[in-house]
N, C-alpha and C positions, 0 to 999 in steps of 0.2 A: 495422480496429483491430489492430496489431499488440500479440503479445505474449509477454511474456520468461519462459521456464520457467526454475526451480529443478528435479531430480531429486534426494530423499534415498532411496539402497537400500544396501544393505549386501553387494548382489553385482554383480559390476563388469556381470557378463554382461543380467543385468536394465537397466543403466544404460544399455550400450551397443544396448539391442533397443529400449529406451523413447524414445531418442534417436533413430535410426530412423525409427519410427516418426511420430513426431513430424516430421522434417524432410520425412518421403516423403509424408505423407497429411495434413497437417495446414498450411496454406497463413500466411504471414503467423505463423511462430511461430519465436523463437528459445532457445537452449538454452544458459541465460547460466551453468549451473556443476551440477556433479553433485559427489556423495562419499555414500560410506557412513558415515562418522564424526561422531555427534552434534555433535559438539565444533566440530567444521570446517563445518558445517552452520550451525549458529550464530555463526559469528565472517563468513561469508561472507553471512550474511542479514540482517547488522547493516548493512553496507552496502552489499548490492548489490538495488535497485530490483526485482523479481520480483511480479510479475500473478498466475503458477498456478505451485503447490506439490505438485509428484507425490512422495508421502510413502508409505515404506515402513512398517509396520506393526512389525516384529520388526527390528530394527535390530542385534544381537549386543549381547553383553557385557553384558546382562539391559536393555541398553536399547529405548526404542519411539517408534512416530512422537508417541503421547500425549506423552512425555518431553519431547519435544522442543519441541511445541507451549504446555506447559508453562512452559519455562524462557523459550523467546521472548517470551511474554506479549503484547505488541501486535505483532501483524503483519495488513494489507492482503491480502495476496494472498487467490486464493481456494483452497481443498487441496483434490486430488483423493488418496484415499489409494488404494492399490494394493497388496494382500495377494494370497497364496495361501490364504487364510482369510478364511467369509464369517464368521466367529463374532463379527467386533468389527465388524459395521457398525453394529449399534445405538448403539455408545459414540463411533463416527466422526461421525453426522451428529451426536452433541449438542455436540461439537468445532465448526459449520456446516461439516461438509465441503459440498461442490457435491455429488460424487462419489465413490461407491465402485466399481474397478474391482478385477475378479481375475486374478490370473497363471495362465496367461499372458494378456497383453493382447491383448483384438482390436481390430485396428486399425477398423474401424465404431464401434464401442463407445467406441475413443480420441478420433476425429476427431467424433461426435458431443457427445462432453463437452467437445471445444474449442469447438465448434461455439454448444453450450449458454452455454458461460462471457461468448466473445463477445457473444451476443445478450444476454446482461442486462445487460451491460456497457454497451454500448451503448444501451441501453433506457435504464439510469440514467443515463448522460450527458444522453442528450433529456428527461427532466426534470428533470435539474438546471437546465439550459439554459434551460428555463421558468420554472425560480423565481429566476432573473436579472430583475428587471423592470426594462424602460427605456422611458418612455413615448414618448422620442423618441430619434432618433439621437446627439442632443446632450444626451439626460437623463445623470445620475448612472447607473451600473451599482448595483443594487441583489439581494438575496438574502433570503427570505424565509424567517426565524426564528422558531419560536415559544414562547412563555415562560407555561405554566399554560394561560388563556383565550385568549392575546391574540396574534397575528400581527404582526411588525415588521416592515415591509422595511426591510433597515439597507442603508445605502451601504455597498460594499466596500472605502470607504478608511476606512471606521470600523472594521477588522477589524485589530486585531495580530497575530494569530495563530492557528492553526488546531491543535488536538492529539487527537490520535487517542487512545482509550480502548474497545481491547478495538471491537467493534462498533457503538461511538457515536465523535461525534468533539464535542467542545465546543470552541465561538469564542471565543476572549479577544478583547472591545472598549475601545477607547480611554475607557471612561468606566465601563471594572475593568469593566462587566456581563458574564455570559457565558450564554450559550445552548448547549443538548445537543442536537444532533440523532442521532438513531438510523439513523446509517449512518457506515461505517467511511469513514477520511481518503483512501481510493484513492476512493471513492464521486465526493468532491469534487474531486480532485486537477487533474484533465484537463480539466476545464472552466474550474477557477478560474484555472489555468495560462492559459490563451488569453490572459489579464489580465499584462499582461508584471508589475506590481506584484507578485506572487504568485510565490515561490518555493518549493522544497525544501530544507529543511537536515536534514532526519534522517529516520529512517521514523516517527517521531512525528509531526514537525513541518511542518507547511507557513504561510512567514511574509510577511507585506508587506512588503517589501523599504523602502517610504520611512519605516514606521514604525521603521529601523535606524538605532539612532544611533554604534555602534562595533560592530566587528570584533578582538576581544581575540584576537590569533595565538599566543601565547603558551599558553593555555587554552583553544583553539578554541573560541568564547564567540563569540555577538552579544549586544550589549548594547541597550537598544530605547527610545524616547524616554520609556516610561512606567518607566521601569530595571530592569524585568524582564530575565534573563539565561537563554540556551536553548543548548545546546548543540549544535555542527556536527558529525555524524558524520564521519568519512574519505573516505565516498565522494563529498561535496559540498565537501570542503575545497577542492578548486583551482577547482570554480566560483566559490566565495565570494570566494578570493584574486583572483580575474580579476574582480570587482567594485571592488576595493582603490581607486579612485579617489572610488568613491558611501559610504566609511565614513571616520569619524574616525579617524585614530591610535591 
């Protein structure tokens, strides 16, 4: 399982040792953007797709990786934070960091917590996988939801959309019902994607591509046959356009 790091630090020198680090010892990992600047942090995690968040603690200019985590409100990935300070790990895991690491970084200590992230990762994929049920090769693909008491397997072409909320993600269905499952929209992402019907348009969102009934470019907008309207972040915009044949006008 390949995956895309983020570094937020506020000292270039930290950046470039963590980086390092990561490409020398840490196997199948890429290191999709660094900066120390809250600001830039946030404008670059809006839409750039990122698995694990190695988050600085003390950020300058009275800023912190809390702040940060903060203002982002729903994000996927998983954080590992990385202080010179053990003083805030208590306040770290109630953020669910994975990991608290301290400067300087050992690399054991680094490639075991990549190590760590992948395996559950992939643990949650193989039961996601299983609550797919198809009882034949030629069944409906189905996903098992549950609502109070009661267990639904719903077909996955009954699924408009998918929205992530914080560490649950709730399924909008074709008939307005909707279903919370308690696990974030990365949880689901990679499995429901194998289903070519199933794409990306935000880090909120992930949508059933036949349930789209326009493509509004003007207001990066899909429009959806139940007329529900969701917005396409920047970073899926030219995927979407390069569907332009499969949307209305």
């Amino acid at each position: 399982m390949h995956l895309n790091v983020f570094i937020v630090d506020d000292e270039q020198q930290t950046q470039a040792t963590l980086k390092t680090l990561l490409l020398e010892f840490c196997h199948g990992v890429t290191v999709v953007g660094m900066t120390g600047d809250i600001n830039e942090a946030l404008e670059q995690l809006a839409v750039q797709p990122v698995d694990v968040l190695f988050l600085d603690i003390n950020l300058g200019n009275g800023n912190t990786g809390f702040d940060l985590l903060d203002q982002l409100g729903t994000y996927d990935c998983d954080v590992v934070f990385v202080s010179a300070y053990d003083s805030y790990a208590i306040k770290a895991f109630n953020y669910a960091a994975v990991h608290y690491l301290l400067k300087p970084v050992n690399r054991i200590m680094l490639r075991d917590t990549i190590a760590r992230i992948r395996k559950r990762r992939t643990a949650g994929a193989k039961q996601l996988a299983g609550m797919l049920q198809q009882s034949s090769p030629t069944s409906v693909p189905r996903i098992a939801l549950s609502d109070k008491d009661k267990t639904e397997f719903v077909p996955l072409s009954d699924i408009v959309y998918l929205e992530s909320s914080g560490s649950y993600t709730i399924f909008f269905l074709k008939d307005k019902r909707r279903f919370i499952r308690s696990k974030n929209l990365k949880y689901f992402e990679e499995t429901l994607m194998q289903y070519r019907h199933f794409i990306r348009i935000h880090k909120s969102y992930i949508v059933n591509r036949d349930q789209i009934k326009a493509y509004r470019k003007s207001s990066q907008e899909l429009e959806f046959l139940n007329d529900e309207i969701l917005p396409v972040s920047i970073g899926y915009r030219t995927f979407i356009e390069q569907l332009g044949n499969r949307f209305i006008p």
